[in-house]
VOMIMI-636110 format. One line per field, with one value per atom (N, C-alpha, C, O, CB): residue in three letters; atom name; y, z, x. Coordinates in pm, 1 decimal. Glycine has a CB too. Layout:
# VOMIMI-636110
code (Ala  ...)
site (CA  ...)
c2 (Y  ...)
c3 (Z  ...)
c1 (X  ...)
# end
This chain:
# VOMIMI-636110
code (Unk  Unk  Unk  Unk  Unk  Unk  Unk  Unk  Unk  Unk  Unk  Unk  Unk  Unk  Unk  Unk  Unk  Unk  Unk  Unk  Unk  Unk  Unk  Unk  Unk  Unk  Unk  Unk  Unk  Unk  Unk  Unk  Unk  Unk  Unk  Unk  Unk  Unk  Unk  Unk  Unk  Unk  Unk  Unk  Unk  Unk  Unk  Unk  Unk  Unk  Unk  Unk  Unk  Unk  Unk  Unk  Unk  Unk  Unk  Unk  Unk  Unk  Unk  Unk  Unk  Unk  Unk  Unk  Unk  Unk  Unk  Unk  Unk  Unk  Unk  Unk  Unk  Unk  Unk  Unk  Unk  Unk  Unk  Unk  Unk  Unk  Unk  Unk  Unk  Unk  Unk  Unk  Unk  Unk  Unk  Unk  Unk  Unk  Unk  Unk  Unk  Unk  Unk  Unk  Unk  Unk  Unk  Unk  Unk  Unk  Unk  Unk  Unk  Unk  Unk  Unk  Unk  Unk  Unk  Unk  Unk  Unk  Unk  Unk  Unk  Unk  Unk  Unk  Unk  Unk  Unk  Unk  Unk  Unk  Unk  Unk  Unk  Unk  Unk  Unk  Unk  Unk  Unk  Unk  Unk  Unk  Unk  Unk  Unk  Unk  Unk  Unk  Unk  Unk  Unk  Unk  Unk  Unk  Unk  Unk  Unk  Unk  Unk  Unk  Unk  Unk  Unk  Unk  Unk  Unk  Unk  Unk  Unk  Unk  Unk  Unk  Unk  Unk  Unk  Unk  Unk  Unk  Unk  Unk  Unk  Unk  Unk  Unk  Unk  Unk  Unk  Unk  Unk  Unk  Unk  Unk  Unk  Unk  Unk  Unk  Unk  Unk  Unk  Unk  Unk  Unk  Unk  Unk  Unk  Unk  Unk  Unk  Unk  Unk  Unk  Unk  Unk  Unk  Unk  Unk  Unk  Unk  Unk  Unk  Unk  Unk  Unk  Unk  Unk  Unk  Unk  Unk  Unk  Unk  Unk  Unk  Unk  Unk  Unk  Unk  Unk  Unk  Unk  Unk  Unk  Unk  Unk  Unk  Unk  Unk  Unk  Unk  Unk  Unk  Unk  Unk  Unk  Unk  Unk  Unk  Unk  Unk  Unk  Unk  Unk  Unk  Unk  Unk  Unk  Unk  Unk  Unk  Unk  Unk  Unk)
site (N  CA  C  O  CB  N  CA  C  O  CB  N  CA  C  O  CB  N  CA  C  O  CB  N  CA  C  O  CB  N  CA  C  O  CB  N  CA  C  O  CB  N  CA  C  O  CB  N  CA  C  O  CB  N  CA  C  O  CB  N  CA  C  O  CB  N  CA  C  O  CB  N  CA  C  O  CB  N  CA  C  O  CB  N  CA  C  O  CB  N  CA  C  O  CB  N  CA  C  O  CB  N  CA  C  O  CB  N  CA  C  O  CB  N  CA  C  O  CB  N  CA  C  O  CB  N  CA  C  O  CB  N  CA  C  O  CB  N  CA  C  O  CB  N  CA  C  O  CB  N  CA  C  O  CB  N  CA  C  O  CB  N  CA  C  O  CB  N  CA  C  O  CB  N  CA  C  O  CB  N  CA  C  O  CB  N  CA  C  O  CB  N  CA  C  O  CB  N  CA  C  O  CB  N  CA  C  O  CB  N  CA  C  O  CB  N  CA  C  O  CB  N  CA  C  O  CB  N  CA  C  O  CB  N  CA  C  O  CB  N  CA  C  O  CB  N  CA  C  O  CB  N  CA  C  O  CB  N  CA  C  O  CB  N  CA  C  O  CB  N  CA  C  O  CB  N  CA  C  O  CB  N  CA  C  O  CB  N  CA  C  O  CB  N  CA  C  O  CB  N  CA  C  O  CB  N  CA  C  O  CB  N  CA  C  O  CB  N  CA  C  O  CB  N  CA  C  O  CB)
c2 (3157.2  3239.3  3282.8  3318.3  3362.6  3278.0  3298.1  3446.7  3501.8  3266.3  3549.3  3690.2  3703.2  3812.6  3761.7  3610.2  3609.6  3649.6  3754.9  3495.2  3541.0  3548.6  3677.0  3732.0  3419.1  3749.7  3801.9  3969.5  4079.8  3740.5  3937.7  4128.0  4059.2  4135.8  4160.4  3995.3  3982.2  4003.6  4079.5  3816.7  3958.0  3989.5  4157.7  4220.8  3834.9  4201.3  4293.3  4426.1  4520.2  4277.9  4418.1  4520.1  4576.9  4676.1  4635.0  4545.4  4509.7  4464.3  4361.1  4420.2  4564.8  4461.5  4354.7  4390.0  4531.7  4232.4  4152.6  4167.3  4113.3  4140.8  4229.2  4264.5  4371.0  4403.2  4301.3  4424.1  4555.9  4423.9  4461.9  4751.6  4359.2  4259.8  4218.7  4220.2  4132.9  4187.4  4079.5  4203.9  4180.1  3957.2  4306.2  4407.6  4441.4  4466.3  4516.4  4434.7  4447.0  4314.5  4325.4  4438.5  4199.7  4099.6  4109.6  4092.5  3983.5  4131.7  4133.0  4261.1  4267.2  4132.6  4349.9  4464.3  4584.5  4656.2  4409.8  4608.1  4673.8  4798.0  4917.2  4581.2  4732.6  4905.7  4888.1  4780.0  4986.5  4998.7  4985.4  5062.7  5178.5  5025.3  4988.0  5020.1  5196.1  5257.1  4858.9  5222.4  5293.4  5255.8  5140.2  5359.1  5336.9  5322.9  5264.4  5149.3  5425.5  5334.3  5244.7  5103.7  5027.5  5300.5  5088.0  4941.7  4812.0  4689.5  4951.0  4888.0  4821.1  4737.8  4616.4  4934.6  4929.9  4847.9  4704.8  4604.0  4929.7  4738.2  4662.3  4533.9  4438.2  4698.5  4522.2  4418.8  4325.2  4202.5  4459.5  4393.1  4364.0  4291.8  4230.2  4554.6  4362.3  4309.6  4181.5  4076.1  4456.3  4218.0  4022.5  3928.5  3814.0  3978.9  3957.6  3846.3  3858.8  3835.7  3846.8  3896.1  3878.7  3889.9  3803.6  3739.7  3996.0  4059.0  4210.4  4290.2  4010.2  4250.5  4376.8  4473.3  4427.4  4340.7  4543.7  4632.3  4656.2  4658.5  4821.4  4675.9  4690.0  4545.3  4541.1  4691.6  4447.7  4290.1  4305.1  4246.5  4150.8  4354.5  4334.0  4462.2  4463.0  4361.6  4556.0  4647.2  4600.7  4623.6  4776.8  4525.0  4453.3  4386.8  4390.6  4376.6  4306.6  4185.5  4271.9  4266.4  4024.1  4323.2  4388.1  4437.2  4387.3  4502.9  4545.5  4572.6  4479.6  4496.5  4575.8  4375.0  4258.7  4203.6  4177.9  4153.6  4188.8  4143.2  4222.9  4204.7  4084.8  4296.7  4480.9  4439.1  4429.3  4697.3  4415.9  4469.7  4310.4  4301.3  4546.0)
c3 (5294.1  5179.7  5193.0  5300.0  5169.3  5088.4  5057.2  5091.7  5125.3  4908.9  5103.5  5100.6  4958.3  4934.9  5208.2  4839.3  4706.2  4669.1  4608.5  4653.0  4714.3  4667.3  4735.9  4659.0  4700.0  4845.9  4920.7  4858.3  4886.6  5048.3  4792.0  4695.8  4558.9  4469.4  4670.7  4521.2  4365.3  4396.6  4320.3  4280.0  4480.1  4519.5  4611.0  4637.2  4639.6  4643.6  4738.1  4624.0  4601.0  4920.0  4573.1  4495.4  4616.8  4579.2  4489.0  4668.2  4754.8  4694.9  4627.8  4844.2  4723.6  4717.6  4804.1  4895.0  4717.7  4786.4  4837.6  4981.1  5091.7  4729.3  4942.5  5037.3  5137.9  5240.0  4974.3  5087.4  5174.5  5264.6  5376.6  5058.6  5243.4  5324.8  5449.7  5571.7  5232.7  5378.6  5479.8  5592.0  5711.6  5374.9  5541.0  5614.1  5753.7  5864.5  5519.5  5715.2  5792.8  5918.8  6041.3  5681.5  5838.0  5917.1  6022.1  6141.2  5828.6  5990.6  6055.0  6174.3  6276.4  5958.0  6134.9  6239.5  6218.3  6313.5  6378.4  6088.8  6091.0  6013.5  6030.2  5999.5  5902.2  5873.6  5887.0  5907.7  5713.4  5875.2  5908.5  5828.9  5794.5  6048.6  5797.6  5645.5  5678.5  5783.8  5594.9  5569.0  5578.6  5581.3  5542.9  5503.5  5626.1  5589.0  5461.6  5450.6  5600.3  5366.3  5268.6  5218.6  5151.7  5190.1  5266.4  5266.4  5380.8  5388.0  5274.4  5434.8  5563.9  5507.0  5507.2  5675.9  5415.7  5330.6  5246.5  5255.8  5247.0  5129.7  5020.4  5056.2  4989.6  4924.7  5239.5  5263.8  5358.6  5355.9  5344.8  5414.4  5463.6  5283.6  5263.5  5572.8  5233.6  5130.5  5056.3  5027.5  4980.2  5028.5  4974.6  5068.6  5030.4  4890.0  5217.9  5306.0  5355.5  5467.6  5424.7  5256.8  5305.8  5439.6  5521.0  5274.8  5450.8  5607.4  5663.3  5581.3  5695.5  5742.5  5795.2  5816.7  5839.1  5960.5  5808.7  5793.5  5952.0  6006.7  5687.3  6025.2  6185.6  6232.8  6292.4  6252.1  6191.4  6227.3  6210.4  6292.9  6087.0  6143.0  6134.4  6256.5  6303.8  5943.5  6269.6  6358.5  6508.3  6600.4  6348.0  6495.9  6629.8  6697.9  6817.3  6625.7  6589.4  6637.1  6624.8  6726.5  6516.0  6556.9  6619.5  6744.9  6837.4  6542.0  6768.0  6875.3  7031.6  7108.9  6843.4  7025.4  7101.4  7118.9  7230.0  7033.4  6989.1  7011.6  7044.0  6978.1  6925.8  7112.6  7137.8  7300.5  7384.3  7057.3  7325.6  7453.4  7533.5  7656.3  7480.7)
c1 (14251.3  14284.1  14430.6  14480.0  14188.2  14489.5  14626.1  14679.9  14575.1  14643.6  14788.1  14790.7  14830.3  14881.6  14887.3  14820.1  14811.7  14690.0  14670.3  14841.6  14569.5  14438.1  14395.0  14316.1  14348.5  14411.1  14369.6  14405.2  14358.4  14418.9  14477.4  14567.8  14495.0  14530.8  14848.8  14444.0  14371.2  14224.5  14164.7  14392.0  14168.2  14020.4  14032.3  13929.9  13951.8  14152.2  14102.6  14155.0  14079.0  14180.5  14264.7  14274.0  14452.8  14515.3  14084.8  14472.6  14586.5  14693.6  14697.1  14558.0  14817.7  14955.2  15013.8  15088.9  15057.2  14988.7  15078.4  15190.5  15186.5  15140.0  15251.3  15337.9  15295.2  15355.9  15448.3  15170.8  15144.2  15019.0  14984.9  15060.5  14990.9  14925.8  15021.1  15004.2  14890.2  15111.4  15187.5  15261.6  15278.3  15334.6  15291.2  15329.5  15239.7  15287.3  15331.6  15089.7  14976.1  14984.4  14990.3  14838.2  14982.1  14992.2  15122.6  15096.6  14993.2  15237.5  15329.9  15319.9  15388.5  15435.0  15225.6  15215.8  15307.5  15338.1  15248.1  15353.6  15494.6  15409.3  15435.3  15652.1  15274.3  15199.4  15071.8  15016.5  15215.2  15018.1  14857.6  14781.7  14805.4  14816.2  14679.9  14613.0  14532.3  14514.2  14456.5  14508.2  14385.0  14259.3  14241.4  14379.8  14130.4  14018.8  13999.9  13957.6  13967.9  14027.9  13988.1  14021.1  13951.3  14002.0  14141.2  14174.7  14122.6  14131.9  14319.5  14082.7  14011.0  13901.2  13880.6  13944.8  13781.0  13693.5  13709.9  13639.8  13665.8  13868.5  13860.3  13878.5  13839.0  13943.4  13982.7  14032.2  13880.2  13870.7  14186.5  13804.4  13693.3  13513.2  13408.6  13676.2  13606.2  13459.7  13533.0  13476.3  13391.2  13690.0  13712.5  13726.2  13750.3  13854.4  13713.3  13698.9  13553.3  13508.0  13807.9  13499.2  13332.1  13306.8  13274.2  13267.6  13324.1  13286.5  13276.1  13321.5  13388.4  13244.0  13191.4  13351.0  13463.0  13089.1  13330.7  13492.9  13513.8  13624.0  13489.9  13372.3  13364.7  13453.2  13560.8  13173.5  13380.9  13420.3  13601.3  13671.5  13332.6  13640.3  13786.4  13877.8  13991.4  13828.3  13759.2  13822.6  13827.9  13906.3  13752.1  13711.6  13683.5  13761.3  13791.0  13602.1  13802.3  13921.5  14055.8  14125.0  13931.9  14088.9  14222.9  14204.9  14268.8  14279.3  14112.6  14081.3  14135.8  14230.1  13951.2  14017.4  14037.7  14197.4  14243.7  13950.3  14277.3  14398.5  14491.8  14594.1  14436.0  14496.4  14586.2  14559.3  14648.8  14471.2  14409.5  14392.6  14436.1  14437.0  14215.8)
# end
């Protein structure tokens, strides 16, 4: 999935994606949700793996 498709299904700006990806901001809870329900998945599941990639 694109960080195009990914701010039209999530309700997300674009750039506030890529910001995330790059590590430079970090979402809120609620974006966690919106960004966790358009990648069809558990909002835990995404906390998880950051988690994992830190440590």
């Amino acid at each position: 999935m694109t960080q195009e498709q990914l701010s039209l299904e999530s309700g997300v700006q674009r750039n506030f994606i890529s910001l995330i990806e790059l590590g430079q901001n970090q979402p809120t809870i609620t974006t966690v949700f919106k960004l966790a329900q358009a990648l069809g998945c558990a909002p835990s599941e995404m906390v998880a793996k950051a988690e994992s990639l830190r440590t």
